[in-house]
Structure formats: structure tokens, C-alpha cells
N, C-alpha and C positions, 0 to 999 in steps of 0.2 A: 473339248476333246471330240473326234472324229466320231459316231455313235456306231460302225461299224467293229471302232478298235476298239470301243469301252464295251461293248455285246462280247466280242473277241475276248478280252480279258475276263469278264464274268463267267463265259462257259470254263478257261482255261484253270479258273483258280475253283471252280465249282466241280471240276472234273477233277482233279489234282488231291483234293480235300476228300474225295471219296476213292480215291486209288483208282482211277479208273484209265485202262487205257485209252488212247485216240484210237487204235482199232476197235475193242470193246463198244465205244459209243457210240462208232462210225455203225456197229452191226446193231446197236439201238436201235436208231435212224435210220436203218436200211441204206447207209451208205458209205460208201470208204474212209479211212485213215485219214486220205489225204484233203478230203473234203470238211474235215473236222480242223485240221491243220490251218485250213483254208481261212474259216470262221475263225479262229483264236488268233490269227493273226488279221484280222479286219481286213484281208483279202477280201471273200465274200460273205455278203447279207444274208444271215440267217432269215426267213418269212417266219407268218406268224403260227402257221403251222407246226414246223421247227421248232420253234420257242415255247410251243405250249406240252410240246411234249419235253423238250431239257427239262420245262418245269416243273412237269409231273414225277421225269427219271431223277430230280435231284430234290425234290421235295420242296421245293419254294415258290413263292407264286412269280407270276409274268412278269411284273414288272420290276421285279429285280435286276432284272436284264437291261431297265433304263434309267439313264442317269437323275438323282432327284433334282426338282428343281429348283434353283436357287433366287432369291428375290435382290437387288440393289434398287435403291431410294424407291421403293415399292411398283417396282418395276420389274414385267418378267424377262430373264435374262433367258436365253436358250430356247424361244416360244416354240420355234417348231418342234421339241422333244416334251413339251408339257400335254401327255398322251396319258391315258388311262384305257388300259384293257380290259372289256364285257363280255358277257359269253354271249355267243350264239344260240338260239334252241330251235333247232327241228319242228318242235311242237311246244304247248304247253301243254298240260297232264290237268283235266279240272279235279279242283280239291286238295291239290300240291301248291306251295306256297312257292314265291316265285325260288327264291333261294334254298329251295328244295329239290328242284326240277334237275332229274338228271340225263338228259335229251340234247345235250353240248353237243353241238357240232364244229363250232368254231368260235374264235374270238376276234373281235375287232375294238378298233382303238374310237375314242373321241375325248374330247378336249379335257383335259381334267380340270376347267373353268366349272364345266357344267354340274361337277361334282361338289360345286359348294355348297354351305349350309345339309351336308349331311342325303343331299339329293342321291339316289338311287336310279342305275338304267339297268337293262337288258336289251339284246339284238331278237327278230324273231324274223326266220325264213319263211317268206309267204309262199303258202301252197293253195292252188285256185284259183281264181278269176271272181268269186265275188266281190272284189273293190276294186275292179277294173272301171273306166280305164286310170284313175289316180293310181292305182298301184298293181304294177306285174307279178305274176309268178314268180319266185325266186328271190326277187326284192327282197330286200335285208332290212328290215324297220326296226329301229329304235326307239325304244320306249322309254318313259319314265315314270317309273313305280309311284302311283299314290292313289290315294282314296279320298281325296278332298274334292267332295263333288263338284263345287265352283270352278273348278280348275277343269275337270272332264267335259264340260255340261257342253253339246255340241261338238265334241271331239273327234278324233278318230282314234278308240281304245280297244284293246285286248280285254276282253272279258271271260270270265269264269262260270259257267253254268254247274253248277255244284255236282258232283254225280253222272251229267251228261257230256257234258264239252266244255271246249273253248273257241272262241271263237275271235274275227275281229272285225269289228263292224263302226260305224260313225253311229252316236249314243243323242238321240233324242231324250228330253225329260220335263216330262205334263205334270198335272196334278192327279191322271188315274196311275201314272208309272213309268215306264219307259219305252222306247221305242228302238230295236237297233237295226240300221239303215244299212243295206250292201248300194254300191256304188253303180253295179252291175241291174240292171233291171231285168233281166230272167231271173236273179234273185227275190225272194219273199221279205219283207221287212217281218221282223219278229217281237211280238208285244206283249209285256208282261204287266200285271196288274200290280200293286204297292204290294199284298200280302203275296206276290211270288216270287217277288225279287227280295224279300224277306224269308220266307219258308224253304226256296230253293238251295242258299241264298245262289242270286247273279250278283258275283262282285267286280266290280274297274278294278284290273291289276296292272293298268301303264296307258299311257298316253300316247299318241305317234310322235315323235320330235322331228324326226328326219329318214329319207330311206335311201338307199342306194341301191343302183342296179350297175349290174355287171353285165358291159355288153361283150357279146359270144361271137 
């Protein structure tokens, strides 16, 4: 099925179930009947902007809106619709757990390959220039949630300064503690000893996977 017309169906029987008119939703959305009309007949593509608010006005998560996907002789049938939606965050909040943080700006999709074995992401809006030039202002970075030092050691991760900040920096790791590296050289590298990164604590809450920039 066309994934246009199967989003189209979803809103129409999602809005139907809760008596809701196409003008009514249209003034959700801040916009017309016929715009709404539009979308339930696979006319036009809802964005994910769009979608994250039906999902909120109708109480079910994102991805209801896409079709599940089906496997034949262990094989993905439909690959470009095998999508999973993350949130975006503005900031991280230290001392807030990732799945705490209420700072959503947006959602974005990536493969729901990478969500095997129970794997966990988040998006995060870079603000600054300290890990210039590998990563711009605005960059959309992807992470993935874990605390298996082996997996960070050298990385470039989002960390938690307990009480102070968050930050994200590339993670050095000695035998006095750790070191966390900006990319940017008018930046200060920041160093903490074992009993700080203990007492404080500084915890890795995601990995960089990948980032995206949106040119203007």
C-alpha cells in the first residue's frame, strides 16, 4: 500500500473513532477542512511535525501512522518504510534521565534495524561550536543510550555532569580519569579525577551514531 494512503486512512479512522470533525482538526492544526481531507485521502503527506501532534491530539504514539513491517523468507519486505521515530531534545537537563527529559523539539526517524537487541536512541540539537569543525550548530546528532564503557572509550558522547550540566564532548579514558575533548581548540579540554566522576557522578548517556545537517 501506498504509505501516503495508509497515513490517510489512519488519521481518517483515528478522527472518526473520536467524533471528530475534519474542520475541528483542521483548527487543531491550524489548518483547513480541506487540508485534512487532503491527508485522509493520500492526496497529501502529512510531515513529521504534523504526525507528532495527531499523535498527541489522538493519544497514540507516532508510529502508528506507519505500516508494521512484515518479514517473507527472513527477508525485509517494504525496507524503505522499516522507520522508527526518536525524539528530538533541545537540551539535555543534568540529573534527568534520558527518558525523562521533557525538552522535545522534534522527531526523527532511523532505521528500526538499529533498534535491535533492545538498543535505545535519542536526536540532540547541537548548540555551539565547541566540536567544530566535525559538527555544526544545529546538527541533529543521534545517539545511542548506554553505559558500557568499552563501547564509549574514545567516542564522541553526551555526558551528564550531575547537578551542573550537560555537555558533549569526545571522552578520553586514563588510569587518573577522564578527559573530555571539544574539537574546537578555543575550547578547554575538561578533566576529572576517578573520585569525581564518582562523587559528582559524570555519567555517558549516548554515543554519536550519526548527525545530520540541514542546509539553509
Amino acid at each position: 500500500m501506498e504509505i501516503n494512503k495508509y497515513v490517510g486512512e489512519r488519521i481518517k479512522e483515528l478522527r472518526q473513532k473520536k467524533n471528530v470533525t475534519q474542520q475541528e482538526l483542521g483548527e487543531y492544526l491550524e489548518t483547513t477542512s480541506q487540508t485534512i481531507s487532503r491527508y485522509e485521502n493520500g492526496i497529501l503527506e502529512p510531515n513529521h511535525n504534523i504526525l507528532y501532534k495527531l499523535a498527541d491530539f489522538f493519544s497514540v504514539s507516532i508510529n502508528y501512522f506507519f505500516p508494521e513491517i512484515k518479514f517473507d523468507n527472513a527477508e525485509l519486505v517494504d525496507n524503505d518504510l522499516s522507520i522508527e521515530m526518536i525524539p528530538v531534545y533541545g537540551t539535555i537537563k543534568a540529573g534527568i534521565p534520558i527518558e525523562s527529559q521533557t525538552d522535545i523539539i522534534d522527531y526523527i526517524d532511523i532505521p528500526k534495524s538499529w533498534a535491535k537487541n533492545g538498543k535505545k536512541y535519542y536526536g540532540l540539537k547541537i548548540s555551539g561550536d565547541s566540536m567544530f569543525p566535525k559538527y555544526q550548530d544545529k546538527d541533529i546528532v543521534i545517539f545511542e543510550q548506554t553505559e558500557d564503557i568499552e563501547q564509549y572509550k574514545n567516542k564522541d558522547v553526551a555526558v551528564m555532569i550531575n547537578g551542573t550540566e550537560s555537555t558533549f564532548k569526545k571522552i578520553l579514558i586514563n588510569d587518573q580519569g577522564i578527559v573530555l575533548v571539544p574539537y574546537n581548540n578555543d575550547y578547554e579540554m575538561m578533566m576529572f579525577t576517578k573520585e569525581q566522576v564518582e562523587q559528582l557522578p559524570i555519567k555517558v548517556v549516548g554515543i554519536a551514531r550519526e548527525k545530520r545537517t540541514k542546509i539553509e
